[in-house]
C-alpha positions as CSV (number, residue, x, y, z in Angstrom):
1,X,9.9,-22.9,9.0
2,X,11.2,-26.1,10.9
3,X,12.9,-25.4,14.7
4,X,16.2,-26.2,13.3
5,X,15.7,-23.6,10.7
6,X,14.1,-20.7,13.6
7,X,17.4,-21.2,15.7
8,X,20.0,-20.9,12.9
9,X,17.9,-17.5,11.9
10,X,17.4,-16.6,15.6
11,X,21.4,-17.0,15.6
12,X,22.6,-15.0,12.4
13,X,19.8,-12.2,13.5
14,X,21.6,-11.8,16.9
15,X,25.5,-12.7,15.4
16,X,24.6,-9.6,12.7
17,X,23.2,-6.9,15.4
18,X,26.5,-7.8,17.5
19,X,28.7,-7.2,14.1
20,X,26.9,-4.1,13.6
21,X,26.8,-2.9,17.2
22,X,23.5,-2.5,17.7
23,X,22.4,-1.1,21.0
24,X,18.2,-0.8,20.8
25,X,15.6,-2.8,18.7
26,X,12.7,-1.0,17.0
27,X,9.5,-3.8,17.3
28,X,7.6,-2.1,14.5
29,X,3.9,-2.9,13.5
30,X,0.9,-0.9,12.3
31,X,-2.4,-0.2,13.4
32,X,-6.0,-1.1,11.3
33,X,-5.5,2.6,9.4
34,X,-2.2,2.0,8.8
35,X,-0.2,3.9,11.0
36,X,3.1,2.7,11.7
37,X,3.8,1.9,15.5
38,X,7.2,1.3,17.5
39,X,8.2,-0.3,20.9
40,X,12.1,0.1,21.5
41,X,13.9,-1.9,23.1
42,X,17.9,-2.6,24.3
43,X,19.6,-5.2,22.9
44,X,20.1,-7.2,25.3
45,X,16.1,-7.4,25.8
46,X,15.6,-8.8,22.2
47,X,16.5,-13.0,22.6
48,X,14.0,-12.4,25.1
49,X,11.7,-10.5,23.2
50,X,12.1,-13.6,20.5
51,X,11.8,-16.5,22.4
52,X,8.6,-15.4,24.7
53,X,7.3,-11.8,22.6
54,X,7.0,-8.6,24.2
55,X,3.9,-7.3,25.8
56,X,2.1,-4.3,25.1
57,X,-1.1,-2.9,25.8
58,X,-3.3,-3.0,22.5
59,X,-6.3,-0.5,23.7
60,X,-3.7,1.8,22.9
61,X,-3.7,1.1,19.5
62,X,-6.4,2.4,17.0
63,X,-8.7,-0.5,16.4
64,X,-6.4,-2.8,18.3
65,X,-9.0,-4.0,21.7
66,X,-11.4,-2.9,24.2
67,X,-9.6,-1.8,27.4
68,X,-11.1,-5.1,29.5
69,X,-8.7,-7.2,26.1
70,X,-6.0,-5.1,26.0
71,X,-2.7,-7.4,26.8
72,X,-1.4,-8.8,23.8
73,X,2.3,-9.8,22.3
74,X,4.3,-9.0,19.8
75,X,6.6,-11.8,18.0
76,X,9.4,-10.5,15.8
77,X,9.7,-11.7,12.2
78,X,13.2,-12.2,12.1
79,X,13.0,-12.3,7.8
80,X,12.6,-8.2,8.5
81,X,15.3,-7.5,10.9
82,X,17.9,-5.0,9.7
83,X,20.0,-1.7,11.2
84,X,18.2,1.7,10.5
85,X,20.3,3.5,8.2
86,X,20.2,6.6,9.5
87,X,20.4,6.0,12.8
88,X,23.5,4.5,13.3
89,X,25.7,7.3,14.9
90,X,25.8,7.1,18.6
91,X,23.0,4.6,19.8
92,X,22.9,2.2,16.8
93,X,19.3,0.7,16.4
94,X,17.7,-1.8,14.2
95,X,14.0,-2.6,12.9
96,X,12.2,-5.9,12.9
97,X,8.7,-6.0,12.0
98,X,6.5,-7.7,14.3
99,X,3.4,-10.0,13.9
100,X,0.8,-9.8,16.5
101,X,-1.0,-12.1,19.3
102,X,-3.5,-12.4,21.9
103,X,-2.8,-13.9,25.2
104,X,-3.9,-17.7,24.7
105,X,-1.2,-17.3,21.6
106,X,-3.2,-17.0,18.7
107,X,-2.5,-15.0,15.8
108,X,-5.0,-11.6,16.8
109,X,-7.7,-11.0,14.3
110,X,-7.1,-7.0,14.3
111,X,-3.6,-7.4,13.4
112,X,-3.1,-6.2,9.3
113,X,-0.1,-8.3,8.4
114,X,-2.3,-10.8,9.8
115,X,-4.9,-10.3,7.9
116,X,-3.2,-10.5,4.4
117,X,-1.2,-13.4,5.5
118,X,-4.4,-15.1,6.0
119,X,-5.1,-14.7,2.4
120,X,-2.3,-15.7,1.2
121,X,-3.0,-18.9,2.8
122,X,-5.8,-19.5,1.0
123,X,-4.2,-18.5,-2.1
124,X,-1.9,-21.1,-1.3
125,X,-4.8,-23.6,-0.8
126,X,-5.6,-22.9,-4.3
127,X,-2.2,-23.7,-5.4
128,X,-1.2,-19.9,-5.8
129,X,1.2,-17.1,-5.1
130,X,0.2,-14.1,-5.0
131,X,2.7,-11.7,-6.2
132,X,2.3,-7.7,-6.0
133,X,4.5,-4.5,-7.1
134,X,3.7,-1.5,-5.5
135,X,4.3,2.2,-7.2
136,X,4.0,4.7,-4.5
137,X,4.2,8.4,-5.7
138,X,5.1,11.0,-3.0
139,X,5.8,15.1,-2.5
140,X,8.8,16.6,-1.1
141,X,8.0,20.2,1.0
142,X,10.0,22.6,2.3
143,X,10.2,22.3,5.8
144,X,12.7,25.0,6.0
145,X,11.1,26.5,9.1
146,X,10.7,25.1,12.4
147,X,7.4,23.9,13.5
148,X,6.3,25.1,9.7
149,X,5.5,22.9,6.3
150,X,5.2,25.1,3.2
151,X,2.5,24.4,1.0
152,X,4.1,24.6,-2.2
153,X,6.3,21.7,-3.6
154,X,9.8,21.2,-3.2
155,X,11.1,21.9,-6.7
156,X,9.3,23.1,-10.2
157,X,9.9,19.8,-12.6
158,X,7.9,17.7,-14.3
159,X,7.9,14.2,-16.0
160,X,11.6,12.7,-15.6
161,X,13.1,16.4,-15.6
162,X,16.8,16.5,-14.9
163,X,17.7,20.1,-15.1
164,X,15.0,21.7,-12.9
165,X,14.9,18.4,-10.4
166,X,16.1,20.2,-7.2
167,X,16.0,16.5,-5.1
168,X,17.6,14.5,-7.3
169,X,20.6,13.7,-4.8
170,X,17.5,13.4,-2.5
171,X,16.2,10.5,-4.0
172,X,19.7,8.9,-4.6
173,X,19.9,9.1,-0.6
174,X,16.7,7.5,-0.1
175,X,17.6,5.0,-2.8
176,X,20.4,4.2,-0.7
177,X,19.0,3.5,2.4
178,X,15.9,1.4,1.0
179,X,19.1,-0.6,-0.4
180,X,20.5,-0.8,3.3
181,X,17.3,-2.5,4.6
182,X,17.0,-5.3,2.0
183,X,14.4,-3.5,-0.5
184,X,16.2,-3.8,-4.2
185,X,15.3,-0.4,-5.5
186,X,14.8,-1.0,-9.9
187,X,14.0,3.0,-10.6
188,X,13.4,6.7,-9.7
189,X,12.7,9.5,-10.8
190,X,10.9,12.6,-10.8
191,X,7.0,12.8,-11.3
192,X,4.5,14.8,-13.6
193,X,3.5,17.5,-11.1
194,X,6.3,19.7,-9.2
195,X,7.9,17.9,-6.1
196,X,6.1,14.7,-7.0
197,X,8.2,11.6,-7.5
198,X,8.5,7.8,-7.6
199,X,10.9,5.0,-6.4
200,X,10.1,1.8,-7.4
201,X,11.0,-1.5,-5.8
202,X,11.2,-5.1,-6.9
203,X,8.1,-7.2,-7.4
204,X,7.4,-10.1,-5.1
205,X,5.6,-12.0,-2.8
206,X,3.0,-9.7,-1.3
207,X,3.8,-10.3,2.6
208,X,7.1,-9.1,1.5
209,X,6.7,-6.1,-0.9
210,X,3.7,-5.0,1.9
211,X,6.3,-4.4,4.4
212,X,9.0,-3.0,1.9
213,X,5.9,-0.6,1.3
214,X,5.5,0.4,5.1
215,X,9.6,0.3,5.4
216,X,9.8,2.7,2.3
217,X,7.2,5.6,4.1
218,X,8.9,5.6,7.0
219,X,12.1,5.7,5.1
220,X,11.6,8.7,2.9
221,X,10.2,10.8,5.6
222,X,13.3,10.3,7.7
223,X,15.8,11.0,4.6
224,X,13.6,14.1,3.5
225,X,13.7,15.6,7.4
226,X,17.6,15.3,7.1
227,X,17.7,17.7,4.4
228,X,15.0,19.7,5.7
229,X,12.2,18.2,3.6
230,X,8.8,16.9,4.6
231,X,7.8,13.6,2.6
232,X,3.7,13.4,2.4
233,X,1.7,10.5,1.1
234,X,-1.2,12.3,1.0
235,X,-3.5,11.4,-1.9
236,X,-4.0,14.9,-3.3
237,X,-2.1,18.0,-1.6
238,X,-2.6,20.4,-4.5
239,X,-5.4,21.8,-6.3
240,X,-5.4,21.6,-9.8
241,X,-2.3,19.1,-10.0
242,X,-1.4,15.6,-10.3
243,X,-2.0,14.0,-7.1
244,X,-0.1,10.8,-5.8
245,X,-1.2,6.7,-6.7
246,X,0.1,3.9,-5.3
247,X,-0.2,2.2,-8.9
248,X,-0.4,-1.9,-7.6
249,X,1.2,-4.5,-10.4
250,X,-0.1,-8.2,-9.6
251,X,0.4,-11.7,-10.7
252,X,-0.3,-14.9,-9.4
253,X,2.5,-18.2,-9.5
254,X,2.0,-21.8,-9.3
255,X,2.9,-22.2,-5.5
256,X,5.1,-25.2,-6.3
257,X,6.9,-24.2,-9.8
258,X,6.6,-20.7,-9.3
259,X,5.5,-20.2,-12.9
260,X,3.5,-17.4,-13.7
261,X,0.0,-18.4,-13.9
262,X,-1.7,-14.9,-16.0
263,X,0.9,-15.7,-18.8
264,X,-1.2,-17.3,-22.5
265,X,0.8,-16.5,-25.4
266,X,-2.1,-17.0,-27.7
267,X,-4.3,-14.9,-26.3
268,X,-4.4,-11.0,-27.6
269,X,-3.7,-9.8,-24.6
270,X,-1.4,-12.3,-23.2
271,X,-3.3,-13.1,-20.3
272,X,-4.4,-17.0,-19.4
273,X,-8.0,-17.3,-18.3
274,X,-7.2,-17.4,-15.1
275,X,-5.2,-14.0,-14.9
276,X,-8.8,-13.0,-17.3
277,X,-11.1,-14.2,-14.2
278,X,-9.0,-12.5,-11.6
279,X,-9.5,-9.1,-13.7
280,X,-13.0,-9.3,-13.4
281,X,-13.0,-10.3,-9.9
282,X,-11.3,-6.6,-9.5
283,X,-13.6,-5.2,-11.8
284,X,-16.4,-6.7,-10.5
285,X,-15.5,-5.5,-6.5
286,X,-14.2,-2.5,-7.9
287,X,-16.3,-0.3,-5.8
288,X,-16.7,-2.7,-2.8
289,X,-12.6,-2.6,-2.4
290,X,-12.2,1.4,-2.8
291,X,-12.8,2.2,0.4
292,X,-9.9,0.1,1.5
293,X,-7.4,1.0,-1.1
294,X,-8.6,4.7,-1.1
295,X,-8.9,5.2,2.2
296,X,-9.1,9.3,3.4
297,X,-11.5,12.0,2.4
298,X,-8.6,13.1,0.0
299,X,-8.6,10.2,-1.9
300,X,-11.4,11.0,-3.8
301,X,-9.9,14.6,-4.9
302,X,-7.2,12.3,-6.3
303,X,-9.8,10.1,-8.3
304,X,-11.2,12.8,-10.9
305,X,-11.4,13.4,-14.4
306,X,-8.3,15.2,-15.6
307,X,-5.1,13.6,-14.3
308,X,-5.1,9.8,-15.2
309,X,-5.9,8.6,-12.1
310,X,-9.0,5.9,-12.6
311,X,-12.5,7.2,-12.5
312,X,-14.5,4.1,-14.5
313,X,-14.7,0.7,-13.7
314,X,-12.8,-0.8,-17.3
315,X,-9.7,-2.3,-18.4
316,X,-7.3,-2.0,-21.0
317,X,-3.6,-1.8,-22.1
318,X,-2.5,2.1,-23.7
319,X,-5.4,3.7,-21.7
320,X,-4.2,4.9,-18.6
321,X,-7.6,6.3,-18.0
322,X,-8.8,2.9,-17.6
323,X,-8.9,1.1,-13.6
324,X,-6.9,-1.8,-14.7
325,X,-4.2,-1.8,-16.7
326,X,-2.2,-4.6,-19.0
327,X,1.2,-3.5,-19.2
328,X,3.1,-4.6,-22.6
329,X,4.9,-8.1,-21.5
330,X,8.7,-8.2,-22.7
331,X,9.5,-10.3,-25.2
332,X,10.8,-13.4,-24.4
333,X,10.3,-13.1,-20.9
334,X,6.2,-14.3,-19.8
335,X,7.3,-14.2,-15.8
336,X,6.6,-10.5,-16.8
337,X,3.1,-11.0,-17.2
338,X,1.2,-9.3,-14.5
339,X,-1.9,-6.5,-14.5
340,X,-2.0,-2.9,-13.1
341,X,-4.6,-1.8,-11.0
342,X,-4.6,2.3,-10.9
343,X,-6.8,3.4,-7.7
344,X,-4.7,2.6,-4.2
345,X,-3.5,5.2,-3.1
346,X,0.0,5.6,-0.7
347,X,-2.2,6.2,2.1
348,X,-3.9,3.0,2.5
349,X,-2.8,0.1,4.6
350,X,-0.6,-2.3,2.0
351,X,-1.4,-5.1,4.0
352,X,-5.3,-4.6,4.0
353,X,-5.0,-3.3,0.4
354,X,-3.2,-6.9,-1.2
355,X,-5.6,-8.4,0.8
356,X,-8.9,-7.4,-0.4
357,X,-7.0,-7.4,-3.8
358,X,-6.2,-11.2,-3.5
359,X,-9.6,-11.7,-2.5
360,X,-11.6,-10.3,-5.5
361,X,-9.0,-11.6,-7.9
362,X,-9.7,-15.1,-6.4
363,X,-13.8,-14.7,-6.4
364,X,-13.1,-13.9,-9.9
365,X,-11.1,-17.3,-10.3
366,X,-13.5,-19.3,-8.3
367,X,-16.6,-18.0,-9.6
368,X,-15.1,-17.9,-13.4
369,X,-16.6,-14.1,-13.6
370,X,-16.2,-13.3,-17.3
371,X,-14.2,-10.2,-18.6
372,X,-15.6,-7.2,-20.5
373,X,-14.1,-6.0,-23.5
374,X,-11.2,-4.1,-23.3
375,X,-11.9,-0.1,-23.5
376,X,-8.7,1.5,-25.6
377,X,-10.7,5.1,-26.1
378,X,-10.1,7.9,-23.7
379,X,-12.4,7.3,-20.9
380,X,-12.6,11.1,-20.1
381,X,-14.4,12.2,-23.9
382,X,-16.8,9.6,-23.3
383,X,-20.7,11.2,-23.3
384,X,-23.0,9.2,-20.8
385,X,-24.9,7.8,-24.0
386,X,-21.5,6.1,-25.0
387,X,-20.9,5.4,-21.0
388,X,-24.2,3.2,-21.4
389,X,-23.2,1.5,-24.6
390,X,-20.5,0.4,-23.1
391,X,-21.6,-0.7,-19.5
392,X,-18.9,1.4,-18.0
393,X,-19.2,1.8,-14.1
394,X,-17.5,4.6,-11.8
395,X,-15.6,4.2,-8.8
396,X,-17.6,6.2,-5.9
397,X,-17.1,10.0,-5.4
398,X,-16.2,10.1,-1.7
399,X,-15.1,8.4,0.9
400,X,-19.4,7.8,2.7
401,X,-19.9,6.7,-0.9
402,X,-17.4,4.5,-0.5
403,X,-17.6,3.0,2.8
404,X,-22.0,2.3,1.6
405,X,-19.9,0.4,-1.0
406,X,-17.6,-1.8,1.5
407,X,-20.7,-2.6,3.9
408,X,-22.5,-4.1,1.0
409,X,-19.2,-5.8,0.1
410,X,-19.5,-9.7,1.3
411,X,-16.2,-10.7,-0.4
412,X,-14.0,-7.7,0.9
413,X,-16.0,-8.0,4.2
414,X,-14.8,-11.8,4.4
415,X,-11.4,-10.8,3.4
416,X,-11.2,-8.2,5.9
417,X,-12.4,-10.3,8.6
418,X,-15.2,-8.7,10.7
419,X,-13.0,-7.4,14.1
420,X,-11.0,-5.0,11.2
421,X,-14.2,-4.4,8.9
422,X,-16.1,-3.3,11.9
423,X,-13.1,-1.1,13.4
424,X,-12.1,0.4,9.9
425,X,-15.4,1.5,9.0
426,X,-16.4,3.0,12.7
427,X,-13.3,4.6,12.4
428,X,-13.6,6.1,8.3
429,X,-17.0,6.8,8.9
430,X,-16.1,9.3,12.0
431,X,-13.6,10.4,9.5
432,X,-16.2,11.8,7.1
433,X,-18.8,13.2,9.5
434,X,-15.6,15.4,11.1
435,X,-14.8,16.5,7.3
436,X,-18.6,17.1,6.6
437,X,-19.1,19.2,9.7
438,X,-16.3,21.5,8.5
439,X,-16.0,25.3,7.3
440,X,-14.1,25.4,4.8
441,X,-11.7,28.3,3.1
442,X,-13.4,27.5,0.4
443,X,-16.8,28.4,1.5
444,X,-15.7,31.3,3.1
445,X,-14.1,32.8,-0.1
446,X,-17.6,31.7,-2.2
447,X,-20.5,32.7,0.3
448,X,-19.6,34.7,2.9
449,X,-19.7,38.4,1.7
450,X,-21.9,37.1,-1.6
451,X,-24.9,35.9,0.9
């Protein structure tokens, strides 16, 4: 973006907080896992906080810097300013997310928007534009009591119930307020298990659509607290039910033209040989990447037989048991053209997770990685005699699986960059020795009056 065009944008960003009467900024950013961070400030701190960035002291910060690196900046992205819906009444305060620097002003390695933007830069290089679509599946809770969650779900639907869908003004709230921060919101609607359910948001660039992602957690868990509701991303709260995806549609444009680069009307499938490459890139780095897009010790109760979230390593276009998915293109309309990959989960860092996306896809591009055949059958009936016929791999079991997986991983390492790879798996890995070290109800029910 050219001065001329910074100042107009610095300009309209401060005319529109003074039309809206905006008294404090939030400077928003996340941390390596994902965790969504906030410096407020009043307004008449935020030219400043434009034109020079605001310090703050990263050793704070999980995987941020050593205590001896710890000053660094933040830089607002104007492009994401906007009011907080809901917290307009008395102090009126606004959002802007914020990219990250170290002190001799460059862009700081540990910083995840960073990290993504980086990729798309290469993308770029190769004349594309990476393009993303996120699905993110939550639960609402009763948080009726104070200080207390309840473990049981919100309402007793199902798949787009009407009758029986206790939050459906819920979701119309939330729809709302996505719609007040600049996200255009396309559907929702209520999921398979009981106080599960979906909003979906337009597709688009994946800088963009990363931090409509981050914007849209932090937005349903403020709508659900208003009407005494908990909003959890967690992978899999519930035994024995449905647990929650973060379903990831993706494309890639000619940077220039914007056409839609998968699109190949003669093929079966619809897909050029490009969009064919990038599919096995995914395929191929399937298991490398799963740490990243799967990212807690719950994750890997979500990815089990049984409730068509992705267990093997195949593709296809009806079977939702397969990892990636081809969704029917509508006629007429090849800008539609796009694949579905099933495993991210909401819990995982959208910047990080596009990231080492982009990355496979684009080893799969430059490295012209051939595509398996399609696999249309159920997955799930397969014997491991079939399994071998077909060369059908599995996504790993657990999170330690998983991270032996990422450290093996040169691509996803690369994408990743080595500050965040080393501080995400130091961090994941201490993640699973805590959970293995734990007694669980579990084991007490099973062992302790039988042994």
């Amino acid at each position: 973006m050219s001065n001329r065009a910074n100042r107009e944008l610095k300009q309209e960003v401060l005319s529109q907080a003074e039309r809206s009467g905006v008294k404090f900024v939030n400077l928003q950013f996340t941390d390596i896992v994902g965790v969504v961070k906030n410096i407020t400030i009043p307004i008449h701190k935020f030219e400043d906080a434009i034109d020079y960035g605001l310090w703050f002291d990263g050793s704070s910060i999980e995987g941020f810097a050593r205590i001896h690196e710890s000053d660094m900046y933040l830089e607002p992205d104007l492009a994401t300013f906007g009011p907080i819906p809901w917290e307009q009444d008395g102090n009126p305060t606004a959002k802007v997310i914020c990219n990250v620097y170290t002190p001799d002003g460059t862009e700081f390695a540990g910083d995840p928007r960073y990290v993504l933007r980086r990729m798309e830069a290469e993308a770029a290089r190769l004349g594309f534009l990476f393009q993303t679509g996120p699905e993110l599946e939550f639960f609402l809770l009763r948080g009726d009591r104070p200080g207390a969650i309840e473990s049981l779900p919100h309402d007793r639907a199902s798949y787009f119930d009407v009758t029986t869908d206790e939050a459906a003004e819920v979701r119309k709230e939330m729809v709302n307020a996505l719609e007040a921060q600049g996200i255009t919101v396309e559907a929702s609607h209520h999921e398979v298990a009981p106080g599960q359910h979906e909003i979906d948001f337009r597709y688009g660039p994946a800088l963009r659509t990363a931090d409509a992602a981050i914007t849209f957690r932090v937005t349903m868990k403020a709508i659900a607290e208003r009407h005494g509701l908990y909003a959890t991303f967690m992978p899999k709260p519930f035994y024995g039910m449905a647990g929650s995806g973060m379903h990831t549609h993706q494309s890639l444009a000619d940077i220039h033209t914007g056409q839609n680069l998968f699109h190949d009307e003669t093929n079966e499938y619809g897909l050029s040989a490009i969009a064919r490459h990038y599919m096995a890139g995914l395929l191929h780095h399937a298991r490398g990447m799963c740490a990243v897009l799967a990212p807690l010790v719950n994750s890997y109760k979500r990815l089990v037989p049984g409730y068509e979230a992705p267990v093997y390593i195949s593709w296809g276009r009806i079977n939702r048991s397969a990892l990636v998915r081809v969704p029917r293109i509508t006629k007429g309309r090849p800008s539609s053209t796009r694949i579905e990959l099933r495993c991210p989960d909401p819990s995982c860092n959208p910047y990080l997770a596009f990231a080492v996306m982009l990355a496979c896809g684009l080893d799969g591009i430059k490295r012209q990685l051939p595509l398996p055949p399609p696999i249309e059958e159920d997955l799930f009936h397969f014997d491991e005699q079939t399994m071998a016929k077909h060369a059908v791999g599995m996504l790993p079991t657990s999170l330690a699986e998983a991270l032996d997986e990422l450290e093996r991983d040169d691509v996803v390492r690369e994408a990743l960059g080595q500050h965040v790879f080393d501080w995400f798996l130091e961090a994941k890995r201490q993640e699973w020795d805590e959970y293995r070290k734990q007694v669980t109800p579990w084991e007490i029910e099973r062992y302790l009056q039988v042994y």
